[in-house]
N, C-alpha and C positions, 0 to 999 in steps of 0.2 A: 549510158549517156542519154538517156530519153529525158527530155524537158519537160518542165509542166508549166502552166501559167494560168493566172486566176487574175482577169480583168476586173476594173467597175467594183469594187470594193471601197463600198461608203464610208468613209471617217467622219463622225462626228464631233467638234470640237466645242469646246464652252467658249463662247463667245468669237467665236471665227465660223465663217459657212461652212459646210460639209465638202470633204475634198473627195475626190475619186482616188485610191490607188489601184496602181496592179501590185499583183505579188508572182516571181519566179523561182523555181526551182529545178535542182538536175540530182540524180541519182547517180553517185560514181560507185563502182567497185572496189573493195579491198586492197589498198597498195600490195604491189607482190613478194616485197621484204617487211621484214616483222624486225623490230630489232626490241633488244632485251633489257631489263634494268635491275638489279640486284640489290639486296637489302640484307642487311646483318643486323640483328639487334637481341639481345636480352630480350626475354618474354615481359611484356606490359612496359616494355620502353619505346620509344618516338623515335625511329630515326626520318629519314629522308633523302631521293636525289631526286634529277633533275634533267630535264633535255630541251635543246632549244628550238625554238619552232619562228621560220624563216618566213617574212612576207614581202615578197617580189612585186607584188600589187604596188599603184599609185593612191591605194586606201586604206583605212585603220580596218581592221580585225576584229570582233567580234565576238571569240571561239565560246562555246560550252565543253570542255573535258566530258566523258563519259568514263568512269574507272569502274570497275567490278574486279572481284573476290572469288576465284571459283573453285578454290581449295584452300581449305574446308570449307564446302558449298553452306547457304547462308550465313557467313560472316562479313564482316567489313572492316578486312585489317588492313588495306588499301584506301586511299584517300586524297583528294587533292581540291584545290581552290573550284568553284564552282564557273567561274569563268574568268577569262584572260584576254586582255587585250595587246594586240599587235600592231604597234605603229608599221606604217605605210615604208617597205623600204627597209623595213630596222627588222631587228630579230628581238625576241623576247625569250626569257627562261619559267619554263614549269617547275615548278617544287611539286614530286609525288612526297605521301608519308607513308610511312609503314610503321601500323601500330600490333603487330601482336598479341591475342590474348590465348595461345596456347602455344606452345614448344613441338620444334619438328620432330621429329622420328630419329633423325642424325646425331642430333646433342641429347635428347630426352633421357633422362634417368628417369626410370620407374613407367608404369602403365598404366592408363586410364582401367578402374573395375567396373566400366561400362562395355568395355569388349573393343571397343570402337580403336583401329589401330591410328596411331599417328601417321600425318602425312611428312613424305621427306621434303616436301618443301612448299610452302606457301605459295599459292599462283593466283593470278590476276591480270588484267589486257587493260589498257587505257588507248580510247581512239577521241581522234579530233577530225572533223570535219572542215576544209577550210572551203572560203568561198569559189575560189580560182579550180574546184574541183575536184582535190586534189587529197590529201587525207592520210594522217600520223598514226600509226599505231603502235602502240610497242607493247612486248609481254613482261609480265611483270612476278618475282622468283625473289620470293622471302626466306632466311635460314634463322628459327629463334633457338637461341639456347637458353641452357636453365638460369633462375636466378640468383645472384648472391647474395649476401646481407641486404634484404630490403629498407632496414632501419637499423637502428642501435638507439637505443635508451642508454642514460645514465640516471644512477639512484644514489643516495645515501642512506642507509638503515642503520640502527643502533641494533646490537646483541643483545640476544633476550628478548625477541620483543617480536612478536608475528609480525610481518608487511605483509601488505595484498599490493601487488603489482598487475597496474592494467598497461594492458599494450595496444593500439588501435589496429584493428582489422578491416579494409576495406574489401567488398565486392566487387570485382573487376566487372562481371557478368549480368546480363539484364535478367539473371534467375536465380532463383534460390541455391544456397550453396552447404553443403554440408562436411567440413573439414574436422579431419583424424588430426591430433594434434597431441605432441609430446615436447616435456618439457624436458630440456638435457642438463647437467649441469659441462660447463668446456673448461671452465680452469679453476679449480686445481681442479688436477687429475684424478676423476671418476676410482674409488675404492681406492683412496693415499688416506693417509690418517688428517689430512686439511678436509678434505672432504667432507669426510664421517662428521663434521662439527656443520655442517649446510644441508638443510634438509627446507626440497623443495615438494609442493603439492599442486594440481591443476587437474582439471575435468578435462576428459578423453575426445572431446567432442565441442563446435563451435558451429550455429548454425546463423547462416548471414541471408537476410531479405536479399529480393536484387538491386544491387546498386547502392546500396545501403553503409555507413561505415558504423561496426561499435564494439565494443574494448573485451579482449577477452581477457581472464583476470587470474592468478595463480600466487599461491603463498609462499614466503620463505623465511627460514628461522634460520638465525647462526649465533653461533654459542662464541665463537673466536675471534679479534679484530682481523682484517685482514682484506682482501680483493675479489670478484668471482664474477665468470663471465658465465650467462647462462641464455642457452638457446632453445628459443620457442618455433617450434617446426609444424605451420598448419599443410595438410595436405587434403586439396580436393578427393572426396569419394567420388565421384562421378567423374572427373575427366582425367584427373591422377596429377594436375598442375598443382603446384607447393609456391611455399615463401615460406626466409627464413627472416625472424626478426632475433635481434640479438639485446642482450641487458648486463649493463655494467653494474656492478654493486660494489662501496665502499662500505664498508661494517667497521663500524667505530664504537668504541666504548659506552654504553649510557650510563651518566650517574646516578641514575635511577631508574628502575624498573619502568614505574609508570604513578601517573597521579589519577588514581579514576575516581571522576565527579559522579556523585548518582544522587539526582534529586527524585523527590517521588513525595506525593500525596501519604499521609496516614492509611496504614491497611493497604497501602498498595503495592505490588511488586513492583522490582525493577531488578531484570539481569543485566549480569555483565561476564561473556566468558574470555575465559583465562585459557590461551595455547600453551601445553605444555608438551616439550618435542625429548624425545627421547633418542640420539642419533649414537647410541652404545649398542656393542653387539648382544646386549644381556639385557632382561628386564629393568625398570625404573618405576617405585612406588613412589606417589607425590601422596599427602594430607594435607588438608587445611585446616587453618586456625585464625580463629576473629578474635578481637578484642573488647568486640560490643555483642552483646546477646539478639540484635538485630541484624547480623550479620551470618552467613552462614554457609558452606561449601554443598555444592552439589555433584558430583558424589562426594564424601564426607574424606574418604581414599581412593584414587585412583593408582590403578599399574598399567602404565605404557610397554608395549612390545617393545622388543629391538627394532631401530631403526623405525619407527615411527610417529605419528604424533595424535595427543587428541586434545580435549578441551575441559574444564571445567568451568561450573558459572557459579557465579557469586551472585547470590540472591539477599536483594535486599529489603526489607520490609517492618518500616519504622512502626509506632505505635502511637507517642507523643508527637507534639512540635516542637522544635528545634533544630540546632545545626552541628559542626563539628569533624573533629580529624579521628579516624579512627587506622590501627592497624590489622592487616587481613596478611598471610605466610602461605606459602608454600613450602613444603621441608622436602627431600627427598634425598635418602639416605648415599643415592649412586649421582647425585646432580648438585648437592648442594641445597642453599635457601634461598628461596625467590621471594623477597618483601615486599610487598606495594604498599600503599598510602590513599587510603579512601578519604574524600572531602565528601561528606553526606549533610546534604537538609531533608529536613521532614518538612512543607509546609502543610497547613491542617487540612484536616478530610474532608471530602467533600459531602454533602448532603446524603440519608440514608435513603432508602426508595421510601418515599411520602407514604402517611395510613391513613386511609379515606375511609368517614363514617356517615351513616346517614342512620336518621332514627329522626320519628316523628314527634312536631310539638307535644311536650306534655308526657315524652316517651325518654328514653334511652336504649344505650349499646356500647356491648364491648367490645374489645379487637384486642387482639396480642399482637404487640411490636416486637419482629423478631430482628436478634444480629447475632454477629458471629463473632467469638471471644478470642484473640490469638495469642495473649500471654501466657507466657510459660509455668506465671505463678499463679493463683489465686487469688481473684479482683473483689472486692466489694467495691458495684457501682450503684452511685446516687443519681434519683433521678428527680426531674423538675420541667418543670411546663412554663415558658417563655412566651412573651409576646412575638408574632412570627415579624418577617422583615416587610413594614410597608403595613401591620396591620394596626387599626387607631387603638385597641387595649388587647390588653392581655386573653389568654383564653381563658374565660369565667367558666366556659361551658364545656370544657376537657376537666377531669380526673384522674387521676394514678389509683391503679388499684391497689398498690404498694410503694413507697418512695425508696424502698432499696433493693435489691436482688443479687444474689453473689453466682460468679462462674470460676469455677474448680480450671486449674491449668491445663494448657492442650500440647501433648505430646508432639502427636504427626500431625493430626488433622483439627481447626479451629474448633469451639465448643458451642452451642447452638444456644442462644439466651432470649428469654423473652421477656415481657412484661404485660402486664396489662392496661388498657388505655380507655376510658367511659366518656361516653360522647352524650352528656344531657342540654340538650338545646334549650336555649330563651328566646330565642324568637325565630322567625321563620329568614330563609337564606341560606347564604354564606357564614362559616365560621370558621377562620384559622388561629392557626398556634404553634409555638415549636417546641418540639420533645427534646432535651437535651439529657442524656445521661454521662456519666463520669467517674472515672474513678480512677486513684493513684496505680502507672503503671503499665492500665489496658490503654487508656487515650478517653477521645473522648467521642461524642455520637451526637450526632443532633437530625432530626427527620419531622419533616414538615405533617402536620394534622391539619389536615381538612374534612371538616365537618359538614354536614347539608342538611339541613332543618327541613324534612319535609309539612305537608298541611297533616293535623290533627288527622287521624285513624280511626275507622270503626273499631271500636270492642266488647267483647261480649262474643255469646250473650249471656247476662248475670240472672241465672233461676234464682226464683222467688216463689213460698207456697203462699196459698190465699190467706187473706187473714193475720198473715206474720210478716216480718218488717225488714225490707231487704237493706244491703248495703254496698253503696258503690263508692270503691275507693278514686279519690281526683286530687292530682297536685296542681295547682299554679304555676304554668311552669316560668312566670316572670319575674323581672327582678325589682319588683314592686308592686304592692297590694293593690290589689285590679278585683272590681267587682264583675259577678257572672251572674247572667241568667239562668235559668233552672226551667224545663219544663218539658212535660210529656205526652206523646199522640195518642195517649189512650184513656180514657177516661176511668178504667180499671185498676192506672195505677198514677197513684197521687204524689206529688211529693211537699215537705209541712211549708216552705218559702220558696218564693218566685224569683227572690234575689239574694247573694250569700257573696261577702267580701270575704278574701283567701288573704292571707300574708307570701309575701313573696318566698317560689319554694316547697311551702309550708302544702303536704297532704293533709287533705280531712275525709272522712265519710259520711257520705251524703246520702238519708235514710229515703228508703222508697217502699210505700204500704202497696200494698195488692190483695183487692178484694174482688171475687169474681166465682159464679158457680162452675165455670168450664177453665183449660185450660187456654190460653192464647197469648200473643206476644206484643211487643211497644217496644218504643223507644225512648230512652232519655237523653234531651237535646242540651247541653249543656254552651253558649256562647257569651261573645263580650267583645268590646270596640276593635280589641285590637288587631282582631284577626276576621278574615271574612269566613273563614271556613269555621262550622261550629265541634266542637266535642259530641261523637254520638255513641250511647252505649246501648245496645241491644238487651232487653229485658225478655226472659220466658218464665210466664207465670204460670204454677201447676196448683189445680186444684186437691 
């Protein structure tokens, strides 16, 4: 009962003077009865009670609650409003909660694989302080049992036909959680001949952020119209706490298997796999069979174990443009035929990887254009050089080294085709064009050429003996007769004109005398308006 008091305490207030207060306080001890409140609830459910708290004072109340959780030490499955007010005179009522997020020792099925045993019962103290002195506390004895159906799902599925069913998983826990998790089937009756036609799949394991919700997901195939409840059991590894969620299934007849769409670019693949469940206590061979030659089974035969399932995929991989219904089968001599119905477009290919050439004015180069052949037959394709997209003419300055080239059929693996492609420049820059090749069957190819005209090149150097009369070969390489100058740094060797008009195109050889008692070298400068950079060929003269 010792008082305290703290005088002369400045308040400063916006826009009113500063007031003085005092502030007082008394220390009481512990009331000497404790009284008790109990809680029953499902693990991860809300319940709540309540006690009432009396004010005999001629003034309102003010209280702050204090609750703590002291088993299982750092939790806080104990909770209540963070303050309460008490009219003057009147009484008021507390709401405690109690929220569980593990199960006692009492009700617990099963044990945490942490070691850590369960407690038989939840504890925690809730104390109020009142002004007049005087002061509430009571202890506070939680009992959680396990949980029941957390959820239920309902579904519809068609027979024949894989579903993937997600179910939401939430983390109750501010940590990471790793749950053992087994899928049951509950009705019909586990190994009845209903059964044996419901064949479920699901990963052993579910790992959840903390506090995090997201969907774990598991298969199920039925071969029979009919009903089936199937129960999804995750179980904490670490504290050994479960939920069950549950899933209704109606399996109804489909009139069809399935309609699967596969579009896909020329040359490109596109899967699509096929579940196929085998829930007989004997082997099950399936084969497929296409209707179009672009169609095709991977594996070509599959044999399913008893009682269980695998997948095939239908690879599809057009050639042409176009579109269309095609039929693809599965046969399977213990199961029956399973038909589907492909709607497939091809639309066209996309561009080849581009062939970039660079060769200097007045020069040339070649390049092989390679691709890959995938029909089954033997193609003659034709090929042709196109003006490319965006460019103002054609490509003048591309050639074919051939306009046809044939590829022989590809078994397993595509067949390698090249061609060759001649990049002679007329002017200096940029030059594009497009390579299209074609042919009935394979499809068709088209790969962009870009060209780069670099400046004129030294060449040489052209021997020459004294006295005898050399030759250097020079194209024009424009696309109009353009006159050149002609001349050389050494006065040893001569050439018969200073100026010489070329036809566009058109090579000539351009004579060069060399006269001289030693051997020594020069150069022949050959230029003209249109280019700044001139033609140089290196001359070595031998006596």
């Amino acid at each position: 009962n010792i008082g305290i008091t703290v005088r002369d305490i400045r308040c400063v207030l916006e826009g009113h003077p500063p007031l003085m207060l005092e502030a007082s306080g008394k220390c009481v001890s512990q009331p000497g009865e404790t009284k008790l409140l109990e809680f029953f609830a499902q693990v991860r459910t809300k319940t709540q009670n309540s006690f009432v708290i009396q004010n005999p004072t001629d003034s309102d109340w003010k209280l702050y609650p204090q609750v703590a959780t002291q088993e299982p030490p750092g939790t806080n499955y104990f909770s209540c409003e963070k303050e309460i007010v008490v009219p003057a005179k009147k009484d008021a009522t507390l709401q405690v909660y109690y929220m569980p997020l593990t199960m006692t020792a009492g009700d617990a099925t099963g044990s945490p694989s942490s070691g850590k045993p369960r407690v038989e019962k939840h504890k925690g103290t809730i104390f109020l302080g009142t002004p007049d002195g005087n002061a509430v506390c009571y202890e506070l004895e939680g009992e959680a049992t396990p949980p029941e159906v957390n959820s239920r799902l309902e579904a519809k599925v068609p027979c024949k036909k894989k579903h993937t069913q997600a179910v939401p998983v939430k983390n109750w826990l501010h940590e990471r959680q790793r749950f053992s998790v087994t899928v049951e089937l509950v009705s019909p009756e586990p190994g009845s001949s209903q059964a044996q036609g419901i064949s479920l799949q699901g990963v052993g394991t579910l790992d959840l952020p903390p506090g995090l919700e997201r969907e774990y997901r598991f298969s199920v195939y039925a071969y029979h119209e009919g009903s089936a409840l199937v129960r999804v059991h995750l179980t904490s590894q670490e504290t050994g706490e479960f939920l069950n969620i549950e899933v209704k299934f109606d399996f109804f007849a489909a009139e069809s298997l399935a309609t699967i769409k596969l579009d896909a670019a020329c040359r490109q693949v596109v899967r699509h796999k096929i579940a196929v469940a085998n829930p007989l206590m004997q082997p099950a061979r399936f084969t497929g069979s296409t209707s179009e030659s672009f169609f095709r089974f991977s594996p070509e035969t599959l044999e399913v174990p008893p009682r269980s399932e695998k997948t095939m995929e239908l690879i599809y991989r057009p050639l042409e443009e176009g579109e269309g219904d095609a039929e693809v089968t599965l046969k399977s001599p213990e199961l029956g035929t399973y038909p589907y119905t492909v709607n497939w477009r091809a639309s066209p290919a996309g561009f080849e990887r581009a062939l970039v050439l660079k060769a200097p004015l007045g020069g040339s180069t070649v390049e092989s254009f390679k691709f890959l052949h995938y029909a089954k037959e033997m193609v003659k394709y034709k090929a042709r050089i196109e003006a490319a997209p965006g460019a103002p003419k054609g490509g003048v300055d591309f050639f074919l080294e051939a306009s046809e080239v044939s590829a022989t059929g590809c078994v397993n693996e595509p067949v390698p085709t090249e061609l060759g492609v001649k990049f002679q420049p007329s002017m200096l820059g940029e030059c594009r064009a497009l390579l299209v090749i074609s042919g009935p069957g394979g499809g068709e190819y088209k790969a962009l050429l870009t060209g780069f005209a670099q400046p004129p090149q030294p060449q040489g150097p052209i021997t020459m003996i004294s006295g005898k009369q050399g030759l250097v070969e020079f194209r024009n390489p424009f696309d109009k007769p353009t006159d050149f100058s002609l001349q050389v740094d050494n006065p040893c060797f001569m050439v018969p004109m200073r100026t010489q008009r070329i036809d566009p195109q058109k090579s000539v050889q351009i004579n060069v005398n060399f006269k001289s008692d030693r051997s020594q070298g020069g150069r022949l400068i050959i230029s003209c308006d249109k280019v700044s950079t001139p033609w140089i060929f290196f001359l070595k003269g031998e006596v």
